[in-house]
C-alpha positions in Angstrom: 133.4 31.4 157.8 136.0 30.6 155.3 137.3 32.5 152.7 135.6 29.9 150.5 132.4 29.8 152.2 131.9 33.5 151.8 132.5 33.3 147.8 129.9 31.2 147.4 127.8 32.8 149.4 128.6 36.0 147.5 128.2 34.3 144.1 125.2 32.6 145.2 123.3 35.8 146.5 124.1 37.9 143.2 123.2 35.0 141.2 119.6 34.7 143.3 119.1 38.3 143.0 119.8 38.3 139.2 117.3 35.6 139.1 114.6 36.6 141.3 114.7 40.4 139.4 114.6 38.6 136.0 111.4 36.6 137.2 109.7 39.4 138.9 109.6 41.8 136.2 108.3 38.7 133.9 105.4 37.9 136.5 104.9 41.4 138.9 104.7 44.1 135.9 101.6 44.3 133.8 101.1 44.1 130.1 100.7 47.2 128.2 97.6 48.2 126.8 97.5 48.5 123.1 93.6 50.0 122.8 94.3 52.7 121.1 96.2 53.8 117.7 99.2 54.9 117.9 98.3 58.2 115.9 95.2 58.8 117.7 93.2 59.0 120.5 89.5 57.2 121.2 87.4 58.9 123.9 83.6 59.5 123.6 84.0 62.9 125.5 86.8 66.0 125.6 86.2 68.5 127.9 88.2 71.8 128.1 88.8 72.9 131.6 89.4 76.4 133.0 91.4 77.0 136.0 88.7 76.4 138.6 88.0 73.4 137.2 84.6 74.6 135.4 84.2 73.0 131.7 84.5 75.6 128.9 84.4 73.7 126.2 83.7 70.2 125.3 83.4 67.8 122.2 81.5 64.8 122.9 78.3 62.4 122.1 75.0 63.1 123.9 72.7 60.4 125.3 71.1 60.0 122.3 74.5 59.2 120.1 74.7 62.8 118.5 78.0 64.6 118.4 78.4 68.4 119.5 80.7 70.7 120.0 79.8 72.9 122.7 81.4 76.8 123.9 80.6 78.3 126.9 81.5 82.1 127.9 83.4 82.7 130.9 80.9 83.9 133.1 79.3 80.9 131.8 75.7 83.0 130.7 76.0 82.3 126.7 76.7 79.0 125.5 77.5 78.4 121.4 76.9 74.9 120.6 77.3 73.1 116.9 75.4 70.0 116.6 75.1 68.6 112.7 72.4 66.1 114.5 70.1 69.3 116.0 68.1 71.3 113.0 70.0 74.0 114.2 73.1 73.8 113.7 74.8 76.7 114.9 72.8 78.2 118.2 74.3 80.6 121.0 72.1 80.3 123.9 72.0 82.4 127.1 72.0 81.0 130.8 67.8 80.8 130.9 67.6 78.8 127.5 66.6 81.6 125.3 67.9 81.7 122.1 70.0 84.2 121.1 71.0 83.2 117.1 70.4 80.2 115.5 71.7 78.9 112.0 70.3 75.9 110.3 
């Protein structure tokens, strides 16, 4: 090849490159998502995790549409939970469903 040849084909190359890379970030990359604000955060459940995984606390809406915020001990036998939605608002429960206190 040429001297002259290879310039071209150098200049042609980059300029394909340049071109191509333009384009594919244009068509290949996906839109961002814009579905939440940008000073908050929409879920309809948080859950607090320990180390093994187990949920230890969690904020969230029940099957019926309620919200709760619910505190489990870490040997998981007493669980607080605060529902405005229940009559009792306020109830710490142990492991076989007996209440322990209740507040209304």
């Amino acid at each position: 090849m040429m001297h002259k040849q290879m310039l071209v084909l150098c200049v042609v190359t980059f300029l394909g490159g340049a071109v191509g890379g333009a384009l594919s970030t244009q068509l290949l990359v996906p839109n961002s998502v814009n579905a939440q604000k940008p000073n908050g955060v929409n879920a309809e459940e948080f859950l607090l995790l320990d180390a093994k995984g187990k949920a230890r606390a969690g904020l969230g809406l029940d099957a019926n549409g309620e919200v709760g915020l619910v505190l489990r001990s870490k040997d998981g036998n007493r669980t607080l939970t605060l529902s405005p939605d229940d009559p009792s608002v306020i109830k710490l429960v142990e492991r076989g469903g007996r209440i322990l206190w209740e507040a209304p």
